[in-house]
N, CA, C and O atoms as a GROMACS GRO file, in nm:
protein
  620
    1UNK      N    1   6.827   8.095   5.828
    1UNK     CA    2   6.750   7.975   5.851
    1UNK      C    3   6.844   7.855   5.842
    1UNK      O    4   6.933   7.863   5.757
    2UNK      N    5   6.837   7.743   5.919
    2UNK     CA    6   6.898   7.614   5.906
    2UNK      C    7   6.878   7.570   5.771
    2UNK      O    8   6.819   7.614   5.672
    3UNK      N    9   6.967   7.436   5.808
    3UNK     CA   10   6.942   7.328   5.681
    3UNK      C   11   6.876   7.199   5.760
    3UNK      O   12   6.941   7.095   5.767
    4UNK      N   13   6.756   7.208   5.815
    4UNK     CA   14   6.717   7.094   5.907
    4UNK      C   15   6.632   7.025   5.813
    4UNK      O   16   6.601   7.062   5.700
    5UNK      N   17   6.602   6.930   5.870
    5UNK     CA   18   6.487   6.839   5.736
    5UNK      C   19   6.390   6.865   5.728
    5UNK      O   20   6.393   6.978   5.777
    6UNK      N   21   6.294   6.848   5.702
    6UNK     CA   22   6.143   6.955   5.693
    6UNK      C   23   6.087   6.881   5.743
    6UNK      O   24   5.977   6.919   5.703
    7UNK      N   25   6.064   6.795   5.806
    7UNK     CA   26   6.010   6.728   5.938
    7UNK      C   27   6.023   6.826   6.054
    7UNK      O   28   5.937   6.904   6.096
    8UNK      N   29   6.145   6.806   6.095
    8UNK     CA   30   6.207   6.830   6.196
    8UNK      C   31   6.198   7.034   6.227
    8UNK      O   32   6.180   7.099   6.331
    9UNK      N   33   6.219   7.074   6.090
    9UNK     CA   34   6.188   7.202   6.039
    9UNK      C   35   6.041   7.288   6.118
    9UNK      O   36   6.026   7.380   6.199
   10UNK      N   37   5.947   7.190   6.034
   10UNK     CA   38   5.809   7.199   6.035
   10UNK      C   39   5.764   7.205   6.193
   10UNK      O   40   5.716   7.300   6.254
   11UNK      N   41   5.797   7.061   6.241
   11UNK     CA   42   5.767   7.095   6.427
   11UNK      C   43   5.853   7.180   6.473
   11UNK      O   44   5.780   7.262   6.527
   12UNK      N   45   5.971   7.219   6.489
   12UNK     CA   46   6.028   7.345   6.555
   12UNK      C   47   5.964   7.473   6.525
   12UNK      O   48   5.965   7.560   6.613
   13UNK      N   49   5.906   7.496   6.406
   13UNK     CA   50   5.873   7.583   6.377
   13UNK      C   51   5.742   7.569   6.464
   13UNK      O   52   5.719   7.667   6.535
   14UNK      N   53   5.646   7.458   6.472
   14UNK     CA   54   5.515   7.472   6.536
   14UNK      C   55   5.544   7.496   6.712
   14UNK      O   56   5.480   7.552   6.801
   15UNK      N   57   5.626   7.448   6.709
   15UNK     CA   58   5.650   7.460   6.923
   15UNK      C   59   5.707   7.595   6.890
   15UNK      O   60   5.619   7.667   6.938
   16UNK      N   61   5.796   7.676   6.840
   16UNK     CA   62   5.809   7.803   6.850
   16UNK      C   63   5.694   7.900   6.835
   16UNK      O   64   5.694   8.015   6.880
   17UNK      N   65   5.609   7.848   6.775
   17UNK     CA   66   5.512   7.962   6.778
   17UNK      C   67   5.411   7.927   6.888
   17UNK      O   68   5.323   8.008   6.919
   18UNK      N   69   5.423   7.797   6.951
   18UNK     CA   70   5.351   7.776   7.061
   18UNK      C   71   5.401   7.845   7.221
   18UNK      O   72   5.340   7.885   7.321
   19UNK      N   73   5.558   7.833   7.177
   19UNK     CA   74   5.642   7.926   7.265
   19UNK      C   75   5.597   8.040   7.299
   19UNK      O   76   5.595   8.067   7.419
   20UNK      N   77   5.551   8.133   7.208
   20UNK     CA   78   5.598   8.268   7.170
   20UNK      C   79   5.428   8.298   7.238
   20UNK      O   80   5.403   8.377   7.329
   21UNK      N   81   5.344   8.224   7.177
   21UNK     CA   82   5.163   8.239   7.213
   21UNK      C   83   5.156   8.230   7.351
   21UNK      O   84   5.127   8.322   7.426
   22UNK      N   85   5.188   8.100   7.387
   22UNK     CA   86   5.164   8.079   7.519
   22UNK      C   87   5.255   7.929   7.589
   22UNK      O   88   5.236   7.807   7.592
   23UNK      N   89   5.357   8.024   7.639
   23UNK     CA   90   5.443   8.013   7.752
   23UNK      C   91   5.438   7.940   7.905
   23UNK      O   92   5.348   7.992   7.971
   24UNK      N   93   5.482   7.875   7.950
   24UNK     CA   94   5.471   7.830   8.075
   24UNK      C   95   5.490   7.936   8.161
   24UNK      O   96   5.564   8.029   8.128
   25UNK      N   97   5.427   7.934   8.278
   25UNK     CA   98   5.487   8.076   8.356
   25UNK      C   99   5.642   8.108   8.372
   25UNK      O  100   5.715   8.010   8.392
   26UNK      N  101   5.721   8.282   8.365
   26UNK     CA  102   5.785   8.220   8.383
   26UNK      C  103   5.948   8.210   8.246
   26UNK      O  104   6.067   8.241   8.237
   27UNK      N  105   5.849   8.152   8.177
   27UNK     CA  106   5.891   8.105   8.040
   27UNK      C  107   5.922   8.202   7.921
   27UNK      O  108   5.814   8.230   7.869
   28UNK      N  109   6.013   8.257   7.864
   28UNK     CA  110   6.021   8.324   7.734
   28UNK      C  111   6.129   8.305   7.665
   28UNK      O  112   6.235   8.293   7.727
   29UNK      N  113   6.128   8.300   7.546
   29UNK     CA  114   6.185   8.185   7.372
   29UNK      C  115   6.261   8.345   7.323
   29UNK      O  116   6.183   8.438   7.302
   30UNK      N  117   6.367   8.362   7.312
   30UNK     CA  118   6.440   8.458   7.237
   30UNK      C  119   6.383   8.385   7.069
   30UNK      O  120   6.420   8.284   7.009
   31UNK      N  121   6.297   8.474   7.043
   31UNK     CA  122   6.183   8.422   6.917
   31UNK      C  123   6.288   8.494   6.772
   31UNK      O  124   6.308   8.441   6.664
   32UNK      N  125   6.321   8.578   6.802
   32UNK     CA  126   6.432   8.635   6.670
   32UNK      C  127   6.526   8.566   6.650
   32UNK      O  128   6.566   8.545   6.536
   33UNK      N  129   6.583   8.517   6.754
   33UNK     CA  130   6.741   8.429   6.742
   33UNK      C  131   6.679   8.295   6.672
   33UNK      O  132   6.707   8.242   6.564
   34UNK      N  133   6.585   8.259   6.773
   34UNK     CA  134   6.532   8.081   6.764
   34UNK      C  135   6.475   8.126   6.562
   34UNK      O  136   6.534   8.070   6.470
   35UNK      N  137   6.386   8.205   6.540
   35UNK     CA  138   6.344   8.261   6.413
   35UNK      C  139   6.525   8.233   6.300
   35UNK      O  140   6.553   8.176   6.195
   36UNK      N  141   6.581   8.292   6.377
   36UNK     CA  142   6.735   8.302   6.218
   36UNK      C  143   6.780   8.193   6.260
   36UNK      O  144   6.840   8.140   6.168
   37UNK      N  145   6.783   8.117   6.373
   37UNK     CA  146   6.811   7.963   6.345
   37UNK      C  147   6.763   7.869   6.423
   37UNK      O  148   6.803   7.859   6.539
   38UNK      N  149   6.673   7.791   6.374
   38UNK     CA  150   6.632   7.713   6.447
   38UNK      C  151   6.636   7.611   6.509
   38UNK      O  152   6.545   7.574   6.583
   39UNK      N  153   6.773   7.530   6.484
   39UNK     CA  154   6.844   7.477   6.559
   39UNK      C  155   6.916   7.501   6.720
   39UNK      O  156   6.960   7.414   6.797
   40UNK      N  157   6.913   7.593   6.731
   40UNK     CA  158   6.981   7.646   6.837
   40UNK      C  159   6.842   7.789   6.892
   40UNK      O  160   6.800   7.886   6.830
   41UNK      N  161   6.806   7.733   7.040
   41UNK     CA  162   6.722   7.845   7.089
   41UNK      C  163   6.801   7.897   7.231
   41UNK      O  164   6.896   7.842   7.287
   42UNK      N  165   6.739   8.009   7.266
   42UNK     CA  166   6.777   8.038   7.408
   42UNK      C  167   6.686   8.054   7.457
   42UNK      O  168   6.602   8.119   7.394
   43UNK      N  169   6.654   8.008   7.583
   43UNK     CA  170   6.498   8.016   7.671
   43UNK      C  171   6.522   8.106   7.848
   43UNK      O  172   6.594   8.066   7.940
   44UNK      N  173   6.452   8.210   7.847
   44UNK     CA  174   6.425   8.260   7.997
   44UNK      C  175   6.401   8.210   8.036
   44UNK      O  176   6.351   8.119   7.970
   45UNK      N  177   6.399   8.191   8.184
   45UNK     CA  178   6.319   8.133   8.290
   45UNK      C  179   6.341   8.171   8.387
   45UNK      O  180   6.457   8.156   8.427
   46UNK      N  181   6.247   8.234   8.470
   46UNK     CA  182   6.253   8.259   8.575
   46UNK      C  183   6.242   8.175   8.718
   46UNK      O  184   6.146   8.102   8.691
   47UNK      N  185   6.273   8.147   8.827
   47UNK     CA  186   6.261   8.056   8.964
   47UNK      C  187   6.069   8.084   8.965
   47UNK      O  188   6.025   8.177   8.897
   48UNK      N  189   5.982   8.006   9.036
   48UNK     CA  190   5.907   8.003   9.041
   48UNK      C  191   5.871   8.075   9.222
   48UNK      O  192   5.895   8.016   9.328
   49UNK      N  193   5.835   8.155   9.213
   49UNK     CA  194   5.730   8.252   9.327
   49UNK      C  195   5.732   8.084   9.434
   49UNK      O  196   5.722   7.964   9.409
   50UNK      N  197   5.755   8.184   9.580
   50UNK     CA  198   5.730   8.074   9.699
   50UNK      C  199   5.863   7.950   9.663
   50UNK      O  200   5.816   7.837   9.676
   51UNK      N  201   5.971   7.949   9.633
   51UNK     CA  202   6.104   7.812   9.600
   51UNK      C  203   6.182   7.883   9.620
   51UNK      O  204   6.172   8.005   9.614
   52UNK      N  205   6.280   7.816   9.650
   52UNK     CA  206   6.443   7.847   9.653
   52UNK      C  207   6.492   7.922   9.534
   52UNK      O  208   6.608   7.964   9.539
   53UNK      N  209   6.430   7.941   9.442
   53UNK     CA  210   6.490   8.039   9.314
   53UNK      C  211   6.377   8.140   9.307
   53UNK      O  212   6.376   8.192   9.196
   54UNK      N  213   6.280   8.187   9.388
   54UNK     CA  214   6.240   8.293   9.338
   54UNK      C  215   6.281   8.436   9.342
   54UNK      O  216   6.338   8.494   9.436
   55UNK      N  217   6.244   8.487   9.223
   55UNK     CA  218   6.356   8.626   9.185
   55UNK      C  219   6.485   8.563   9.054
   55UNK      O  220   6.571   8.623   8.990
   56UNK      N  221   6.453   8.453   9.059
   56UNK     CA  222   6.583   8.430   9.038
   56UNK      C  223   6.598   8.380   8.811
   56UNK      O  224   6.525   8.317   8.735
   57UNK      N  225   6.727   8.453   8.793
   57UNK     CA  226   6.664   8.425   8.656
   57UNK      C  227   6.778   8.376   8.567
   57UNK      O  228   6.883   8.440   8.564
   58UNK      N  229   6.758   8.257   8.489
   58UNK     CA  230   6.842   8.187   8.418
   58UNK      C  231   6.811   8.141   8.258
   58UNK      O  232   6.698   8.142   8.209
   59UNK      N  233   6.912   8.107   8.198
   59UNK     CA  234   6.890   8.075   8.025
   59UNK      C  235   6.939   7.951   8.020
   59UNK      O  236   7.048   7.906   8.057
   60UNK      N  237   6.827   7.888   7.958
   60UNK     CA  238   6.853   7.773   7.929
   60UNK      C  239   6.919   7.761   7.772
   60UNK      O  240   6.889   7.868   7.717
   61UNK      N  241   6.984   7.690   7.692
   61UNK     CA  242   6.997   7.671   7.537
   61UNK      C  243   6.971   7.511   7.486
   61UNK      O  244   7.019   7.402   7.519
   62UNK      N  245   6.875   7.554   7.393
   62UNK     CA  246   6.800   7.396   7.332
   62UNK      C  247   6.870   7.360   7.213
   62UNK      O  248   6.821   7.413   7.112
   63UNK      N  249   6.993   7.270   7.188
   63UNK     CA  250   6.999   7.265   7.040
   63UNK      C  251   6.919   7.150   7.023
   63UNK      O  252   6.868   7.093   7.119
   64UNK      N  253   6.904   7.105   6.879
   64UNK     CA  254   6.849   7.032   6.816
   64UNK      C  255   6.911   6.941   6.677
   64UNK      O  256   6.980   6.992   6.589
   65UNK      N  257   6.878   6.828   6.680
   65UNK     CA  258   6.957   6.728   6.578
   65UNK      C  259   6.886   6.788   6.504
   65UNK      O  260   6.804   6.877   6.526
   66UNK      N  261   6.927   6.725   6.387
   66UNK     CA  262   6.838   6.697   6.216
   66UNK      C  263   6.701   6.578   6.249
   66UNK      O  264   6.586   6.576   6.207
   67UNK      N  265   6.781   6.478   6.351
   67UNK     CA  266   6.644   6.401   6.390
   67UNK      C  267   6.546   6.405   6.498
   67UNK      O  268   6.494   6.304   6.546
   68UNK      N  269   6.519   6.533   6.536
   68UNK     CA  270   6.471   6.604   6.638
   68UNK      C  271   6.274   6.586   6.603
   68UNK      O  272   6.261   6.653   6.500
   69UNK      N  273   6.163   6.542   6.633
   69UNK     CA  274   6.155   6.495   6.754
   69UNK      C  275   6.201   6.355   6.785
   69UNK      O  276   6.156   6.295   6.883
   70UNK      N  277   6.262   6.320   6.730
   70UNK     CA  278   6.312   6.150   6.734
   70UNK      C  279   6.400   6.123   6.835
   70UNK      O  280   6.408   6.026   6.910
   71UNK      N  281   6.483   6.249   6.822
   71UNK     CA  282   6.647   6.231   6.884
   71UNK      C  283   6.603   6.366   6.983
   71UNK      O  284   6.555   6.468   6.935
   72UNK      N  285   6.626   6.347   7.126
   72UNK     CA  286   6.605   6.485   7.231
   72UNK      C  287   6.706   6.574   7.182
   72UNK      O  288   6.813   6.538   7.133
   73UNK      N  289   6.659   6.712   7.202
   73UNK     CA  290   6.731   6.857   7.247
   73UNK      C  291   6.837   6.811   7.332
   73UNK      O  292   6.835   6.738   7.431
   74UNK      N  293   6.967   6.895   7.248
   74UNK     CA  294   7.039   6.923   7.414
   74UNK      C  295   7.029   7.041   7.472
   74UNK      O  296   7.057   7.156   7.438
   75UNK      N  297   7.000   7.008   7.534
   75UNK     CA  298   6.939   7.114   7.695
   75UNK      C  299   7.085   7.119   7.769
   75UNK      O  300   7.155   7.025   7.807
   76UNK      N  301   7.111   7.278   7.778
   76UNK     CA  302   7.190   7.337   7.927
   76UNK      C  303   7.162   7.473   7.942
   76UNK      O  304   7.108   7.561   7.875
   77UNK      N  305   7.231   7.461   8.079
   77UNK     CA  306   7.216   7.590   8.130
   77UNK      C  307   7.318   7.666   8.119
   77UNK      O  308   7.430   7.618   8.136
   78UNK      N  309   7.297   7.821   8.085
   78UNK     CA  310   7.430   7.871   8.015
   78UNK      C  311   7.368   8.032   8.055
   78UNK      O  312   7.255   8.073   8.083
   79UNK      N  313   7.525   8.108   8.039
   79UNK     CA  314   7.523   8.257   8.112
   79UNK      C  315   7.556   8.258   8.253
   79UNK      O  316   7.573   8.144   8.294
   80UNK      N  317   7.571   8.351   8.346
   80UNK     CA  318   7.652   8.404   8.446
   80UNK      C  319   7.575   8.300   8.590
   80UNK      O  320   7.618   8.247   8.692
   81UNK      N  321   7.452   8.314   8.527
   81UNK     CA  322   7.380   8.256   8.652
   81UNK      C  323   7.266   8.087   8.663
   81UNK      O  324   7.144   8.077   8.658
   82UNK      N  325   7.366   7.986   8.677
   82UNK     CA  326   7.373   7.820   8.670
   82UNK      C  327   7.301   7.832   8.791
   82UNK      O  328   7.365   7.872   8.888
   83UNK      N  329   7.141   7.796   8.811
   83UNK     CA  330   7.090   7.715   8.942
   83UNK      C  331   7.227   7.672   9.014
   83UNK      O  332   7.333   7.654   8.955
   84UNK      N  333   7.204   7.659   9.159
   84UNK     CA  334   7.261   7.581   9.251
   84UNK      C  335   7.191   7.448   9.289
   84UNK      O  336   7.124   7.452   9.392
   85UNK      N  337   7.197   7.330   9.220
   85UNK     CA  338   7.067   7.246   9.238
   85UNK      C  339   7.135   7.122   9.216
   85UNK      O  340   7.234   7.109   9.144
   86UNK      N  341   7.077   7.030   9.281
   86UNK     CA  342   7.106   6.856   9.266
   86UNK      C  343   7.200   6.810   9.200
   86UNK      O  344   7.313   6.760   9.210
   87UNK      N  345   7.063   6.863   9.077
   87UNK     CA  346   7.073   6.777   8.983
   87UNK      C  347   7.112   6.899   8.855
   87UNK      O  348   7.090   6.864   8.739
   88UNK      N  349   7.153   7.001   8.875
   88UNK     CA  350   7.261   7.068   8.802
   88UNK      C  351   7.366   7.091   8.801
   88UNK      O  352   7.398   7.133   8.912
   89UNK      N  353   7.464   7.088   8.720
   89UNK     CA  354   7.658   7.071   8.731
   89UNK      C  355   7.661   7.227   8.693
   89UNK      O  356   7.575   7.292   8.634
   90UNK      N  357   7.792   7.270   8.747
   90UNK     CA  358   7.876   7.408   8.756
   90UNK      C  359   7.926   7.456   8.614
   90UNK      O  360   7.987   7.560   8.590
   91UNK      N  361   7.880   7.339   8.506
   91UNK     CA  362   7.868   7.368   8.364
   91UNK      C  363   7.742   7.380   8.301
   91UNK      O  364   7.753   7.422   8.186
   92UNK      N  365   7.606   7.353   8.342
   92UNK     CA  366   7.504   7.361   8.298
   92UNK      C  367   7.452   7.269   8.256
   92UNK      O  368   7.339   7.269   8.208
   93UNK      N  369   7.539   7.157   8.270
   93UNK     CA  370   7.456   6.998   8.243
   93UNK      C  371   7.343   7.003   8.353
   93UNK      O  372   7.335   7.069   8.456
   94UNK      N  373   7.268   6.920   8.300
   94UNK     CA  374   7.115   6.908   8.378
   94UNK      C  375   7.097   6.704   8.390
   94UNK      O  376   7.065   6.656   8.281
   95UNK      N  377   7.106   6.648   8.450
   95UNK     CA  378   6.997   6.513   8.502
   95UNK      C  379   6.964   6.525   8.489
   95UNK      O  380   6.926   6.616   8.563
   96UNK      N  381   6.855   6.493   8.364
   96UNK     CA  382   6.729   6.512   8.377
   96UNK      C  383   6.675   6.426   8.280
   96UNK      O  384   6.680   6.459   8.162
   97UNK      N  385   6.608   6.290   8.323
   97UNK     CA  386   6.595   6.183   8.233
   97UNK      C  387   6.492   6.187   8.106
   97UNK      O  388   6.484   6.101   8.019
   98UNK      N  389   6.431   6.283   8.114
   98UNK     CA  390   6.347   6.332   7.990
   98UNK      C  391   6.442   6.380   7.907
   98UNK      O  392   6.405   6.408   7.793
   99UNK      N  393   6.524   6.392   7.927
   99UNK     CA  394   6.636   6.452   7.839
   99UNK      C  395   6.756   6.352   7.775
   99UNK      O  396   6.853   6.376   7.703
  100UNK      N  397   6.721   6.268   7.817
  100UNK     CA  398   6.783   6.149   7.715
  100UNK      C  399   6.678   5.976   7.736
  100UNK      O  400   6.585   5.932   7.669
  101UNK      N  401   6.748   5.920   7.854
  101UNK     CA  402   6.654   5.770   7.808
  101UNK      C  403   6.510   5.811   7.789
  101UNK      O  404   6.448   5.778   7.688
  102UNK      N  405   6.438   5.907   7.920
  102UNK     CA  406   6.282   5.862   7.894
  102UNK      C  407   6.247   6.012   7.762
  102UNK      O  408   6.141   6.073   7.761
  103UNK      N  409   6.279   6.019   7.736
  103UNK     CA  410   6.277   6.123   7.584
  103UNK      C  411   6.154   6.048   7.536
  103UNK      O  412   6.143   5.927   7.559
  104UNK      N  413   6.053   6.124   7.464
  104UNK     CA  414   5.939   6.066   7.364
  104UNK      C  415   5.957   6.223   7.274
  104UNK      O  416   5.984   6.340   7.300
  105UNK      N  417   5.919   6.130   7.143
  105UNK     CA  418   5.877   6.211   7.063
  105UNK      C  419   5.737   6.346   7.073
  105UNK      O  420   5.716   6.453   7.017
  106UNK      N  421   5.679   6.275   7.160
  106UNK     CA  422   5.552   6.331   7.231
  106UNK      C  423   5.562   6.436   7.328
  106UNK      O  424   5.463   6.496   7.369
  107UNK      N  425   5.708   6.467   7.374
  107UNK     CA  426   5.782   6.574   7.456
  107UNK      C  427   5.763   6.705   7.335
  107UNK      O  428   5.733   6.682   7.217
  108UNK      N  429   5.782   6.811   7.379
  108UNK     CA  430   5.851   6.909   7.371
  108UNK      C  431   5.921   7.039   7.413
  108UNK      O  432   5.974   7.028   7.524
  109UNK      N  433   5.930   7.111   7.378
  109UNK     CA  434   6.033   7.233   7.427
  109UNK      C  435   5.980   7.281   7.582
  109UNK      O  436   6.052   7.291   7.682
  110UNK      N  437   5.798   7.312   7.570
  110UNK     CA  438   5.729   7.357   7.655
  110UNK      C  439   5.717   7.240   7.752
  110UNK      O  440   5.730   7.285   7.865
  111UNK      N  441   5.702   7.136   7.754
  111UNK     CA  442   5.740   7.039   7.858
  111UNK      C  443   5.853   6.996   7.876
  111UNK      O  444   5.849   6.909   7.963
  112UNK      N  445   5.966   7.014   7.833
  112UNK     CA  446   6.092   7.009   7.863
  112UNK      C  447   6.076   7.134   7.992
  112UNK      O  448   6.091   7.110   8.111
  113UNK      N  449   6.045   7.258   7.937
  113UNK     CA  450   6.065   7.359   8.027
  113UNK      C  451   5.985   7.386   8.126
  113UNK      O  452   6.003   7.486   8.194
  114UNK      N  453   5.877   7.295   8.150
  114UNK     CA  454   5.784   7.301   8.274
  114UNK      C  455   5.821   7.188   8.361
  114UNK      O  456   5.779   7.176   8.476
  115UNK      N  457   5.933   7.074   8.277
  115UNK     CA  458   6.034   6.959   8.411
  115UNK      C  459   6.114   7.006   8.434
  115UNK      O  460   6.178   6.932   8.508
  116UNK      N  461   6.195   7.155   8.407
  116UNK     CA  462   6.279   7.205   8.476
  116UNK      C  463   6.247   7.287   8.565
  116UNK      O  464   6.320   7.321   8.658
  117UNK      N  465   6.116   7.332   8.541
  117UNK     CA  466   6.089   7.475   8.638
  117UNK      C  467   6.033   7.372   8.775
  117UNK      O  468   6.061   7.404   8.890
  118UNK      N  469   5.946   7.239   8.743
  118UNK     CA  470   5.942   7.150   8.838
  118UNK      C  471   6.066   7.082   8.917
  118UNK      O  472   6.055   7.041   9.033
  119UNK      N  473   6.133   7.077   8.874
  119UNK     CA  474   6.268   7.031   8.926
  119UNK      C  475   6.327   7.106   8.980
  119UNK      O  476   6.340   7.080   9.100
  120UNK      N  477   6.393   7.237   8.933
  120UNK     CA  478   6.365   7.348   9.058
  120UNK      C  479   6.270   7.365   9.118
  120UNK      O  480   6.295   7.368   9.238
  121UNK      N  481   6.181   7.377   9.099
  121UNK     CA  482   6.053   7.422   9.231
  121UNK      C  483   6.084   7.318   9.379
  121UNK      O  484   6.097   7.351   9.497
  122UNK      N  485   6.090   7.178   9.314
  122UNK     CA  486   6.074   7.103   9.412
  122UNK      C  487   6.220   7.076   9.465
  122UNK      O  488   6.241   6.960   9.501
  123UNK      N  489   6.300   7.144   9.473
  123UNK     CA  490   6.457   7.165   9.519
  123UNK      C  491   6.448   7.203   9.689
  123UNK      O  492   6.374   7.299   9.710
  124UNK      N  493   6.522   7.138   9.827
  124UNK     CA  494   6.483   7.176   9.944
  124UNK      C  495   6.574   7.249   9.965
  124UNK      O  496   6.550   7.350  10.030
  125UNK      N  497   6.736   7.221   9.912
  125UNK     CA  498   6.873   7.267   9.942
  125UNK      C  499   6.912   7.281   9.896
  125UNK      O  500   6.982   7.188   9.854
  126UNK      N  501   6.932   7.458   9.816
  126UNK     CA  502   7.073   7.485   9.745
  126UNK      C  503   7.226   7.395   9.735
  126UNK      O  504   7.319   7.427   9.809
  127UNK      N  505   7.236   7.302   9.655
  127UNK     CA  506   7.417   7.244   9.664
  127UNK      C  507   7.416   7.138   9.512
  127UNK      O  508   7.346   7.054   9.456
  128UNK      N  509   7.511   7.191   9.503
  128UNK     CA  510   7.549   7.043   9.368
  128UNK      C  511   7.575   6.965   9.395
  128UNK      O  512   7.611   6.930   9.508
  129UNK      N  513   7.564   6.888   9.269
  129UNK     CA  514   7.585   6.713   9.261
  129UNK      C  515   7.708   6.694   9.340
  129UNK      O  516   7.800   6.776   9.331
  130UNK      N  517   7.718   6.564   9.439
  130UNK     CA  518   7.803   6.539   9.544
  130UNK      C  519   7.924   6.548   9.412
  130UNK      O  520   8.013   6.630   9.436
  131UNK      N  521   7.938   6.468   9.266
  131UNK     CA  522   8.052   6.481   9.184
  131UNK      C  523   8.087   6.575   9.076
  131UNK      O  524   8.167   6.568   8.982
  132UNK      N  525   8.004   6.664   9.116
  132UNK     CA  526   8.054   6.846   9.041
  132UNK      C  527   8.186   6.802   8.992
  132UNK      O  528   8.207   6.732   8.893
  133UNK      N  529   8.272   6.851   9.072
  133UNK     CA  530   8.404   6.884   9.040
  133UNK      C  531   8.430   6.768   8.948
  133UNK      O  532   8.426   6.796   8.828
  134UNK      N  533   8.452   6.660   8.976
  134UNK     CA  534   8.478   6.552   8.871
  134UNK      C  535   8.438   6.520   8.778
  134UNK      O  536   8.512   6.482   8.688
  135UNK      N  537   8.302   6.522   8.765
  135UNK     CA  538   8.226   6.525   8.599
  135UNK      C  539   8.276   6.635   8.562
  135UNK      O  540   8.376   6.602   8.497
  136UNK      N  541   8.266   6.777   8.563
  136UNK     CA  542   8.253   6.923   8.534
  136UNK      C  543   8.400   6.884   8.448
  136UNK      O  544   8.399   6.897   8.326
  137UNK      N  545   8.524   6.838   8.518
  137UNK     CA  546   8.639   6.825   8.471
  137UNK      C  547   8.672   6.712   8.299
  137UNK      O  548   8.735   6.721   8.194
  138UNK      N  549   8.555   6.591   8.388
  138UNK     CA  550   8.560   6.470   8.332
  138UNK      C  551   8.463   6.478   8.188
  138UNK      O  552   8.481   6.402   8.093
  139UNK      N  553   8.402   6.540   8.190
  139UNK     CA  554   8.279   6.567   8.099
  139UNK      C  555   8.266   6.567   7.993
  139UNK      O  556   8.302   6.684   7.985
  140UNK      N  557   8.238   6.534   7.862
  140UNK     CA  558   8.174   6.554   7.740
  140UNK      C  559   8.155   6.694   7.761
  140UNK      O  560   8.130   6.741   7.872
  141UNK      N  561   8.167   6.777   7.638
  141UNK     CA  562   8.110   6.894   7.603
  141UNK      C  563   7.942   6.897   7.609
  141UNK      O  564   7.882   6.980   7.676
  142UNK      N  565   7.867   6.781   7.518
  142UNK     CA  566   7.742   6.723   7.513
  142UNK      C  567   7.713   6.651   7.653
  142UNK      O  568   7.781   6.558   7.696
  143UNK      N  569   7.605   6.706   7.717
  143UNK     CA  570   7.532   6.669   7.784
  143UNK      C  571   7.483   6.513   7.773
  143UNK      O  572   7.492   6.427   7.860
  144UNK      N  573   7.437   6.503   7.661
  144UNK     CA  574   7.397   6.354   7.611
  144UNK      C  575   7.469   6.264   7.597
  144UNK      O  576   7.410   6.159   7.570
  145UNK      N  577   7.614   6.255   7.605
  145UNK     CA  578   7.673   6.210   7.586
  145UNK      C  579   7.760   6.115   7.685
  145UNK      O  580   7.846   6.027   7.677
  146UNK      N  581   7.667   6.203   7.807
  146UNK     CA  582   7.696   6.146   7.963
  146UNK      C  583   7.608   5.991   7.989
  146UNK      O  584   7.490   6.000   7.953
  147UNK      N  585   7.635   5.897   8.027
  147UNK     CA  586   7.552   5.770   8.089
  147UNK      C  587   7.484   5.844   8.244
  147UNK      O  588   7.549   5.805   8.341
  148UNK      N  589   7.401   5.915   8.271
  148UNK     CA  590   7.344   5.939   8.402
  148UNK      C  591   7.297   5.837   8.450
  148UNK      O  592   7.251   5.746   8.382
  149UNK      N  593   7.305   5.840   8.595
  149UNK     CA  594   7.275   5.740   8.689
  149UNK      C  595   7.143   5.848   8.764
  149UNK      O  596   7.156   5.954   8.825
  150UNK      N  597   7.016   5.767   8.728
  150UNK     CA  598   6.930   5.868   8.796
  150UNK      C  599   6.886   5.767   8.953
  150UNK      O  600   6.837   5.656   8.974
  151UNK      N  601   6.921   5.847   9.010
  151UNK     CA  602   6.905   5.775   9.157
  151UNK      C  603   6.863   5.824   9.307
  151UNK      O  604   6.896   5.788   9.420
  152UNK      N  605   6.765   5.934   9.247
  152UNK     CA  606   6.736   6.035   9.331
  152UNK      C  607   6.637   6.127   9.288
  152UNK      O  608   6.679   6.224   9.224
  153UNK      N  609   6.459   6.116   9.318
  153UNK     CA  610   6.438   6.185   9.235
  153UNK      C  611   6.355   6.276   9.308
  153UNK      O  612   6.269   6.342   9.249
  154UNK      N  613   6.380   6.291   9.485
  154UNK     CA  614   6.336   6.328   9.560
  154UNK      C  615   6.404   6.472   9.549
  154UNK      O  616   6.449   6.476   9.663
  155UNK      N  617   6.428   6.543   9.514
  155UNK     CA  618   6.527   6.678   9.490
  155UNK      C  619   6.460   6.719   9.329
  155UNK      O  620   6.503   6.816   9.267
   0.00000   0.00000   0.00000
């Protein structure tokens, strides 16, 4: 088990078991790992039926501050198989403005993971960000740590 604050404790613990009950389609919480630490989850997800990713299956990883719901998850995509998408980098960073400025405490894991499966769904053309190569190189390890320019939200 972590050393998280019992705030922060208390709601991870409640969205994990909301995880585990009932899931976005689609959706499944490695509940043993996320269970021995709860700071750090790994999430299934599958492409959504009728889109450019269906069949298609990827892991997301959620860590979490000490000031978590205050402070967003960092969210990436991680393992062999990274969407080909917009607004995803060839490291698993994600655009995705719920994921840092428009962040609310009022978010969580399960709506984090139903704006990604929307964000893929609504994808027309397999290709990365026109500056892959240069962020990917240029990059923060942390996702959050990037200033995104959201300027496109038609993809």
């Amino acid at each position: 088990m972590t050393s998280l604050p019992r705030p922060s404790e208390k709601r991870l613990q409640k969205e994990l078991l909301s995880l585990i009950k009932d899931p976005p389609p689609g959706v499944l919480v490695d509940s043993e790992k996320a269970e021995q630490n709860l700071s750090i989850w790994t999430i299934y997800m599958k492409g959504a039926d009728e889109t450019l990713f269906a069949g298609e299956e990827f892991q997301l990883q959620f860590k979490f501050s000490p000031k978590y719901p205050f402070d967003s998850p960092e969210v990436t995509f991680i393992g062999p198989n990274i969407p080909v998408h917009p607004h995803v980098y060839s490291n698993g960073h994600i655009c995705l403005s719920i994921l840092t400025e428009d962040w609310s405490p009022a978010l969580s894991v399960q709506s984090v993971c139903l704006s990604i499966i929307s964000m893929l769904s609504s994808c027309k053309e397999k290709k990365r960000p026109s500056d892959n190569a240069f962020y990917v190189k240029t990059c923060s390890k942390n996702p959050k740590k990037t200033k995104w320019w959201y300027h496109d939200d038609t993809v």
